[in-house]
C-alpha positions as CSV (number, residue, x, y, z in Angstrom):
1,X,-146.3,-66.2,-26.2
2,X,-144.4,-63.7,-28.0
3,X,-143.5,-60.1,-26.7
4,X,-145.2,-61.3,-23.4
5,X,-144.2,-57.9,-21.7
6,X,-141.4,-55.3,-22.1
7,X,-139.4,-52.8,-19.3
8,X,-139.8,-49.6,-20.1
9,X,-137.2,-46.6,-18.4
10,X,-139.7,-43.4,-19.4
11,X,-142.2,-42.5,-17.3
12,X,-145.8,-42.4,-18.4
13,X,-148.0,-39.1,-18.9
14,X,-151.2,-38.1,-18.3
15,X,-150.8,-36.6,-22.0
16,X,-149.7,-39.5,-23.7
17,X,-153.0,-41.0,-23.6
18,X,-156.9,-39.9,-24.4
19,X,-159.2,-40.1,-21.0
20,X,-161.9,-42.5,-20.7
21,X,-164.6,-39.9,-20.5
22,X,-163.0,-37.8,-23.4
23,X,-162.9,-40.9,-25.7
24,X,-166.7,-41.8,-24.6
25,X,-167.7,-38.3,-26.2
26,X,-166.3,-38.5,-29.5
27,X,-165.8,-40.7,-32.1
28,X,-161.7,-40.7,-33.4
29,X,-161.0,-40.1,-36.7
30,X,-158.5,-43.8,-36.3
31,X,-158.6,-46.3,-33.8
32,X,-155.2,-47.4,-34.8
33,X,-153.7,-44.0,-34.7
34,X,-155.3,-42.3,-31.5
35,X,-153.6,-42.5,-28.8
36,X,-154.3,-45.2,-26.0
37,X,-157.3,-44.6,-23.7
38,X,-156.3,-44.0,-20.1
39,X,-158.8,-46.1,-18.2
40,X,-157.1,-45.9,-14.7
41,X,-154.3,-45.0,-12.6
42,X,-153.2,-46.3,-9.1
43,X,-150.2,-44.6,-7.6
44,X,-148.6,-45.2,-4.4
45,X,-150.0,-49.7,-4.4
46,X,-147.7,-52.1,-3.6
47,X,-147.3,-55.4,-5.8
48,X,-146.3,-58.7,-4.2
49,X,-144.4,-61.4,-5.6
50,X,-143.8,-64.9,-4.6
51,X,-139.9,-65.0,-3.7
52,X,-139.6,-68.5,-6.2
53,X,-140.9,-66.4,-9.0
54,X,-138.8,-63.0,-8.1
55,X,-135.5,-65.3,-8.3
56,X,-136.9,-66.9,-11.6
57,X,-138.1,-62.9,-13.6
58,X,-135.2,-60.7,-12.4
59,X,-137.3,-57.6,-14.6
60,X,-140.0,-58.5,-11.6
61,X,-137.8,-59.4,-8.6
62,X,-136.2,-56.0,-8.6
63,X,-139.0,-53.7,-9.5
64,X,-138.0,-51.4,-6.5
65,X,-136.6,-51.4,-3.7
66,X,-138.6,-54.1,-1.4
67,X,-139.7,-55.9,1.3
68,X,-138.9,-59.4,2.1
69,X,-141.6,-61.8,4.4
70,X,-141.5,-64.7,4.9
71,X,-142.6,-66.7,1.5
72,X,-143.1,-63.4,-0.7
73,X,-141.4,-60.1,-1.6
74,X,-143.4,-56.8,-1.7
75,X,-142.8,-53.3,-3.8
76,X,-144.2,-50.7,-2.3
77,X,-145.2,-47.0,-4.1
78,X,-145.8,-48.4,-7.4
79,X,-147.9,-46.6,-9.9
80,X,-150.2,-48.7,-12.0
81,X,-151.3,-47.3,-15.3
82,X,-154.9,-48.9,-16.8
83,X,-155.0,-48.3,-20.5
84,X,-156.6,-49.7,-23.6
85,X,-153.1,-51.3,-24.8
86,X,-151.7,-52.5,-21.9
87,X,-151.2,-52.6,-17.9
88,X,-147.8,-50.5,-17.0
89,X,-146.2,-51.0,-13.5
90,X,-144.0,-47.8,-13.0
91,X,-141.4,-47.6,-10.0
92,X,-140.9,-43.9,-9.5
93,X,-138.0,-44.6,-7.5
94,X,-136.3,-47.1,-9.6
95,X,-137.3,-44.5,-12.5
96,X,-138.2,-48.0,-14.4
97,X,-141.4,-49.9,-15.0
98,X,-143.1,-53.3,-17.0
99,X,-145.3,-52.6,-19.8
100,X,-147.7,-55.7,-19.9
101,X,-150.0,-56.8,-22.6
102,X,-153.1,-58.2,-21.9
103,X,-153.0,-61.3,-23.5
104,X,-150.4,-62.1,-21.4
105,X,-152.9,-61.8,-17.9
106,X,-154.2,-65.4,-18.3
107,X,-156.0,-65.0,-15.0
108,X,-157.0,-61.8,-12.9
109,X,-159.3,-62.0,-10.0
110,X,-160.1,-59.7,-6.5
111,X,-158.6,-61.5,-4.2
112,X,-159.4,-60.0,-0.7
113,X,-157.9,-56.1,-0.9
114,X,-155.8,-56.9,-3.9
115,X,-156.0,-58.1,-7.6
116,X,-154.6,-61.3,-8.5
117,X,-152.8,-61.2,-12.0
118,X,-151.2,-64.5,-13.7
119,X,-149.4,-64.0,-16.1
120,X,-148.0,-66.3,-19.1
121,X,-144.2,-65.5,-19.8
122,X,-144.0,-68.0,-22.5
123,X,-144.2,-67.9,-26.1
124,X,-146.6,-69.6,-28.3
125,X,-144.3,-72.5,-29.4
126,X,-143.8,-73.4,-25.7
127,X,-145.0,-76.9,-24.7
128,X,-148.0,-77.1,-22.2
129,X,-145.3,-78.7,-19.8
130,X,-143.2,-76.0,-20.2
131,X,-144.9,-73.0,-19.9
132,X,-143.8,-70.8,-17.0
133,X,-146.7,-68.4,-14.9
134,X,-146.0,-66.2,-12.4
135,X,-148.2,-64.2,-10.3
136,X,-148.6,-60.5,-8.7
137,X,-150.7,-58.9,-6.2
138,X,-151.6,-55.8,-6.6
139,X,-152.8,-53.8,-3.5
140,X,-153.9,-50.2,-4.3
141,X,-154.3,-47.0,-2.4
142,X,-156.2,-44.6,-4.7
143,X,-157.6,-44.5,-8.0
144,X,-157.8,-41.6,-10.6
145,X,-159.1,-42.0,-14.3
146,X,-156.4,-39.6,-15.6
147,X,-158.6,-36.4,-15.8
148,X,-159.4,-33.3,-13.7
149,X,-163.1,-34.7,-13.2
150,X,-162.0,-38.4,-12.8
151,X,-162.9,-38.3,-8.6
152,X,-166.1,-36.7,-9.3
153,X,-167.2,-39.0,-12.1
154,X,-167.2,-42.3,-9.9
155,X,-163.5,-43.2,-11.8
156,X,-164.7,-42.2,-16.0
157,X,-167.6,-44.4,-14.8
158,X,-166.2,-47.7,-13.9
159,X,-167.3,-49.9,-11.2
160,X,-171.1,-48.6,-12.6
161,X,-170.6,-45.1,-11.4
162,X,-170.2,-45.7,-8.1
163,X,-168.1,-43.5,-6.2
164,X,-168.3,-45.7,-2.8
165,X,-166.5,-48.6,-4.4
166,X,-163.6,-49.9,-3.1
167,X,-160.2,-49.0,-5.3
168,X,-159.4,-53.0,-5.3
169,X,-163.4,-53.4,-7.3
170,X,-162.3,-50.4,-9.3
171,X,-158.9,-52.0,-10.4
172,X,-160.4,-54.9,-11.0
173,X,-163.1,-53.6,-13.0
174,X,-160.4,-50.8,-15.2
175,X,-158.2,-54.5,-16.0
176,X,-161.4,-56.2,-17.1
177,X,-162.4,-54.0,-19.2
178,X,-159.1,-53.7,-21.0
179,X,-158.8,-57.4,-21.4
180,X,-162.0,-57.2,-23.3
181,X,-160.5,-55.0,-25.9
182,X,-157.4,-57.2,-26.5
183,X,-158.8,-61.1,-26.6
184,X,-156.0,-63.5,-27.5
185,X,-154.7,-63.4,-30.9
186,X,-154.1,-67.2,-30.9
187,X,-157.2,-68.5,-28.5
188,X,-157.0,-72.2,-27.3
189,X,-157.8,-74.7,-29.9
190,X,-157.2,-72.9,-33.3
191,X,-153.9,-74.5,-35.2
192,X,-152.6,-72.2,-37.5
193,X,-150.1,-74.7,-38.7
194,X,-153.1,-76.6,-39.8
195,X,-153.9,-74.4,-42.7
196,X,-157.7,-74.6,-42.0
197,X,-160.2,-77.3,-41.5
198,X,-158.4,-80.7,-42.2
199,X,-155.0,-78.8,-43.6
200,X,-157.4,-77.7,-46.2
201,X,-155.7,-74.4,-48.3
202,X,-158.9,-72.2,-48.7
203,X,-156.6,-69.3,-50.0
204,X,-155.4,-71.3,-53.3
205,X,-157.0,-70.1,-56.2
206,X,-160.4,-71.8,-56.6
207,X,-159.8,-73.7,-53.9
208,X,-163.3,-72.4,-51.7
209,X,-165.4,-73.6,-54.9
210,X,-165.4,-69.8,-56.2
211,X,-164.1,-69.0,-60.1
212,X,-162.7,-65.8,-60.4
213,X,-160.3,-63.8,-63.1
214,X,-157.3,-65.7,-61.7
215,X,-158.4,-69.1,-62.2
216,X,-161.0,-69.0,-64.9
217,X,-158.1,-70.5,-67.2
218,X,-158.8,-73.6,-65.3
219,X,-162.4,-74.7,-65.1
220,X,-162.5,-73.9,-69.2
221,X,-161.5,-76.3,-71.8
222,X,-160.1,-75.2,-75.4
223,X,-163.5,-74.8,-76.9
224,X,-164.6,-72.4,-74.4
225,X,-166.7,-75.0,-72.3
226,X,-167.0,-75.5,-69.0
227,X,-165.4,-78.0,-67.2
228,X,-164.3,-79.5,-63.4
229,X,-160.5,-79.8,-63.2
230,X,-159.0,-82.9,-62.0
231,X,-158.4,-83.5,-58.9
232,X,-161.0,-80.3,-57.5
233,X,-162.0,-80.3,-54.0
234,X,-165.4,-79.4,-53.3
235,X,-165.8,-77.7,-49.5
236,X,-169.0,-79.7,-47.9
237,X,-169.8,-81.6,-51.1
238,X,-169.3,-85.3,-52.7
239,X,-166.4,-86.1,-54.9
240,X,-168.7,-88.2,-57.0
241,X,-172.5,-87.5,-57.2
242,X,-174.8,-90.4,-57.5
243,X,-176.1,-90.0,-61.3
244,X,-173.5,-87.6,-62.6
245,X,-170.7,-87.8,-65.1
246,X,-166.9,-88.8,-64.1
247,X,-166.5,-84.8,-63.6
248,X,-168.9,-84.2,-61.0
249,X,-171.3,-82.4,-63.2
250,X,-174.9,-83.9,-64.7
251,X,-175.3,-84.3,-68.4
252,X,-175.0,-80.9,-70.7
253,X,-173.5,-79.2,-67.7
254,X,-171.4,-76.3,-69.5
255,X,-173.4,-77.1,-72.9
256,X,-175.3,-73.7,-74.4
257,X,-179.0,-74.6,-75.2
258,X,-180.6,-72.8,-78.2
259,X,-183.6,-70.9,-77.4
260,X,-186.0,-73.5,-78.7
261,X,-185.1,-76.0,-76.0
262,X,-185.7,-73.8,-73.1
263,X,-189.2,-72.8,-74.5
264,X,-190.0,-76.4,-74.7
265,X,-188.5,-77.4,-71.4
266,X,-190.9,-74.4,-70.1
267,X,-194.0,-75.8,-71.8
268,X,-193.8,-78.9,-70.6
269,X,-192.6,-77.7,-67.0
270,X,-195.4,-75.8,-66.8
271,X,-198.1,-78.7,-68.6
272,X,-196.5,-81.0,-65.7
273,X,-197.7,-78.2,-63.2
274,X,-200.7,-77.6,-64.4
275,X,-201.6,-81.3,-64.5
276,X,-200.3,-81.3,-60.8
277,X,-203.0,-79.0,-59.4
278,X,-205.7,-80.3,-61.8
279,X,-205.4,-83.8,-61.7
């Protein structure tokens, strides 16, 4: 997975983002130029770390300064920023931090007093076999939504307003959220290599059954009449139709009719219907 997360050495503002409740008010003039929403933050939690995966992600094994038990290493006084874009880990002390996108959380669940992320650190052209997770735990202290109001508005209204909720179910609930607005842009199953269904092109001209300016040249023969080019792929249809000529197309397909044989074929469409009901 490409660009799976990124250190960053400037601290985050309150201003560089909108707040949650600000952005529920009003309707931005862009949603790709506004500024991210600021859905959370969580200073002062401690992350934890397996030691394995601190020796394999030097960015994560030396955060800050830490705390060594026995199978895991802990960061303590981290501030965790929520926003629409991404999850940041900050280490005021090491005056560093991780910016994380949220397709890179594969998992994230409440695990007693702490959030469980997984996270993918491989790229997209990585093997199943291959592909290296790691996992934090993220304990928090407190919970703010980024605005003045924030403790009085039950966190910019997550965990449904409810000001008694714990700030692990309000974590939990700010990360959810976000991962909503940022699905995977590559989801399990599609193959882009494939081209479409089957390896099909559907963005060569004429190729999704439809004539347009571009290819009109090609479904026209010199007299000006219509006709099926060689070789032409028809999405959900038959090659060759049971009846119809070596083209694909029935008899006088393409052909003008002069105004006598549609009245007739009328007439007698409509003799055939009448004798229908009466008969």
């Amino acid at each position: 997975m490409a660009d799976t997360y990124e250190t960053v050495t400037q601290k985050p503002q309150v201003e560089d983002f909108t707040p949650l409740d600000q952005h529920q008010e009003q309707t931005p003039q862009s949603f790709f130029a506004a500024k991210p929403v600021l859905h959370l933050q969580s200073p002062r939690a401690t992350v934890a770390i397996s030691k394995e995966d601190a020796e394999k992600n030097a960015d994560f094994g030396h955060l800050a300064s830490r705390e060594e038990e026995a199978e895991s290493i802990s960061f303590k006084d981290i501030d965790v920023w929520v926003t629409s874009r991404y999850l940041v880990l900050w280490s005021p002390a090491a005056e560093k931090g991780l910016r994380i996108p949220y397709p890179t959380i594969t998992i994230h669940a409440q695990e007693g007093q702490a959030v469980l992320l997984e996270l993918n650190l491989s790229d997209s052209n990585t093997a199943d076999e291959d592909l290296e997770f790691i996992q934090l735990r993220i304990s928090p202290t407190s919970t703010s939504g980024g605005s003045e109001a924030a403790a009085d508005a039950g966190v910019n209204g997550h965990a449904n307003g409810n000001s008694d909720a714990t700030p692990v179910k309000v974590l939990y609930d700010a990360i959810s959220a976000c991962q909503e607005l940022n699905p995977d842009p590559n989801p399990e199953g599609d193959d882009e290599e494939e081209g479409g269904v089957g390896g099909f092109d559907e963005t060569a001209p004429g190729a999704t059954g439809w004539i347009t300016s571009e290819n009109m040249a090609d479904f026209m023969d010199e007299d000006g009449n219509f006709r099926m080019p060689e070789g032409a792929t028809v999405i959900g249809g038959e090659e060759d139709g049971d009846g119809e000529g070596a083209d694909g197309l029935g008899a006088g397909a393409g052909r003008r009719r002069a105004a006598n044989e549609v009245d007739a074929e009328d007439g007698a469409a409509q003799d055939e219907t009448k004798w229908q009901r009466t008969g």
